[in-house]
MIKOL-654468 format. One line per 3 residues: number of its first residue (from 1); for each residue x, y, z of C-alpha. Coordinates in steps of 0.001 Angstrom, whole numbers. Layout:
<sites>
NUM> X Y Z  ... $
</sites>
This chain:
<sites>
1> 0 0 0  1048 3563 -799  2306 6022 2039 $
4> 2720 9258 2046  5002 11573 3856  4347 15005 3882 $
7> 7149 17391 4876  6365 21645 5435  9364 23585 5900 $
10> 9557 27377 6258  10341 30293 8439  8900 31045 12496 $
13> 5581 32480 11853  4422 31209 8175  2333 28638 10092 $
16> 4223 25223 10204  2377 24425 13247  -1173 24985 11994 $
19> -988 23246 8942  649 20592 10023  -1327 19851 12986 $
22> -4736 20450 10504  -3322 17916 7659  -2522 15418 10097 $
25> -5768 15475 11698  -7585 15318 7724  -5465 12466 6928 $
28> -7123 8976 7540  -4186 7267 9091  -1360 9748 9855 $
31> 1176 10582 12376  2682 14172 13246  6531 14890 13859 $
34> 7864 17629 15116  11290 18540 14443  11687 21525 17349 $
37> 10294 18867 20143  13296 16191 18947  15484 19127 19331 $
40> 14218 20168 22895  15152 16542 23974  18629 17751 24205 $
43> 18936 18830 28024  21742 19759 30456  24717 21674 30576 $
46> 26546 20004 27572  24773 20419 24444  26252 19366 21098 $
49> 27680 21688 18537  24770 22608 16535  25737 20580 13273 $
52> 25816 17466 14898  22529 18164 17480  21081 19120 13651 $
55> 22561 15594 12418  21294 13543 15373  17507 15602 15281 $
58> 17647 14428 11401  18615 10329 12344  15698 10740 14561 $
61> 13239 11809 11953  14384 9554 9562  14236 6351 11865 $
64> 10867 7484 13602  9033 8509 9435  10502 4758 8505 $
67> 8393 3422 12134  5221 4641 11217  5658 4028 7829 $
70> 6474 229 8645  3488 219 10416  1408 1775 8230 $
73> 1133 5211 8900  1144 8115 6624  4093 11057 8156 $
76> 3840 14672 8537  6946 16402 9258  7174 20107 10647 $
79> 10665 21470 10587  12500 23667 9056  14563 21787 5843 $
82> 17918 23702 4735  20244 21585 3006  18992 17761 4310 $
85> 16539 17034 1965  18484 15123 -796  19866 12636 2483 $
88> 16437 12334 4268  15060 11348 329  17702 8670 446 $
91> 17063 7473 3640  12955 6528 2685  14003 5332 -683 $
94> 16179 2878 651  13258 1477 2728  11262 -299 -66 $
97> 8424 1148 555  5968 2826 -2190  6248 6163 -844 $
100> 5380 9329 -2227  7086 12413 -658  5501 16072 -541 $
103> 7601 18989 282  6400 22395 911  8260 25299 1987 $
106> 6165 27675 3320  6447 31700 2713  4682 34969 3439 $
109> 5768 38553 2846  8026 39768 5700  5523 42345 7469 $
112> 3137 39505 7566  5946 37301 9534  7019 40064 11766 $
115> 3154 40653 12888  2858 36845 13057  5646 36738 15419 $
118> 5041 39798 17062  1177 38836 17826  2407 35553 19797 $
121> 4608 37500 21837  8320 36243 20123  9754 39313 18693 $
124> 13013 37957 19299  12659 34990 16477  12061 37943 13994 $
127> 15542 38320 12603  15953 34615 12260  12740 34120 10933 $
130> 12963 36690 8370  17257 35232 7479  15528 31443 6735 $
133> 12716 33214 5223  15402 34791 2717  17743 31655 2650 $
136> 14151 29417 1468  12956 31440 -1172  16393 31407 -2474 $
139> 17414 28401 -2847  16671 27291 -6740  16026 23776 -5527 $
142> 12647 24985 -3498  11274 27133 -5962  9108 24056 -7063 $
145> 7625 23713 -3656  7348 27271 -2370  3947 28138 -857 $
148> 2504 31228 11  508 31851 3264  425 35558 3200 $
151> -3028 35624 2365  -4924 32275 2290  -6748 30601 5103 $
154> -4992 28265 7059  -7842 25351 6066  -7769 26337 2593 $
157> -4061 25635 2738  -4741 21867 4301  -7063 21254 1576 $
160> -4524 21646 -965  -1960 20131 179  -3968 17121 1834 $
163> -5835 16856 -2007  -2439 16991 -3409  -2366 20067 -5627 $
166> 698 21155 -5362  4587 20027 -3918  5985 16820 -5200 $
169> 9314 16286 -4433  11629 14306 -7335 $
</sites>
């Protein structure tokens, strides 16, 4: 049987969160992953460098998508995706499974972000926010999957994506 795996990428404040928790819920058999809670598992005074906490979050989505997927589950991924996609498409291809992989990179104009951000009371994620927001959009391998939130309705954006309009990766 066919499984999908849905990974949205993008800035602080383009609404990761929402969508992904609203295209979980409309899928019939699904699981949600979140990136930023692997990454809060790191506690204590030692923390990695962040390259290899960034390596070891990635391991951990890539073994926990393969679980669910073994098991039957359809995966959506929240975090943010700079240069790990080509790997983390490896790593599922490698499984055997008939898989089909969605990627979305979600965008909105900057003023939009910064009110975003500013509205839930994190002004000081604005600069980074608006840096990954300018790395994404310029990197010529996610200009097939950009999507814009600035002015669409968070359920209109689960509809698409869950009906598959738009964001197939290779």
């Amino acid at each position: 049987m066919a499984r999908y795996v849905y990974i949205i990428s993008g800035p602080c404040g383009v609404g990761k969160s929402t969508i992904t928790k609203g295209l979980a819920c409309k899928l019939e058999k699904a699981v949600l992953i979140e990136g930023d809670l692997i990454s809060a598992m790191f506690v204590g005074e030692e923390q990695p460098p962040w390259e290899e906490k960034l390596s070891i979050v990635w391991q951990n989505l890539s073994s926990l998508t393969k679980n669910f997927l073994r098991n039957g589950y359809d995966v959506v991924i929240d975090y943010v995706v700079e240069d790990e996609m080509e790997w983390f498409f490896r790593e599922l291809r490698q499984t055997g499974f008939d898989i089909t992989l969605h990627y979305y990179v979600l965008r909105a104009d900057p003023e939009v972000l910064i009110e975003r951000i500013t509205k839930r009371g994190d002004t000081d994620m604005i600069p980074r926010s608006l840096e990954l927001l300018h790395l994404l959009e310029n990197k010529e391998e996610n200009a097939p999957h950009l999507y814009d939130t600035t002015h669409k309705d968070p359920n209109v954006i689960i509809e698409e994506i869950a009906n598959n309009i738009t964001g197939y990766y290779p």
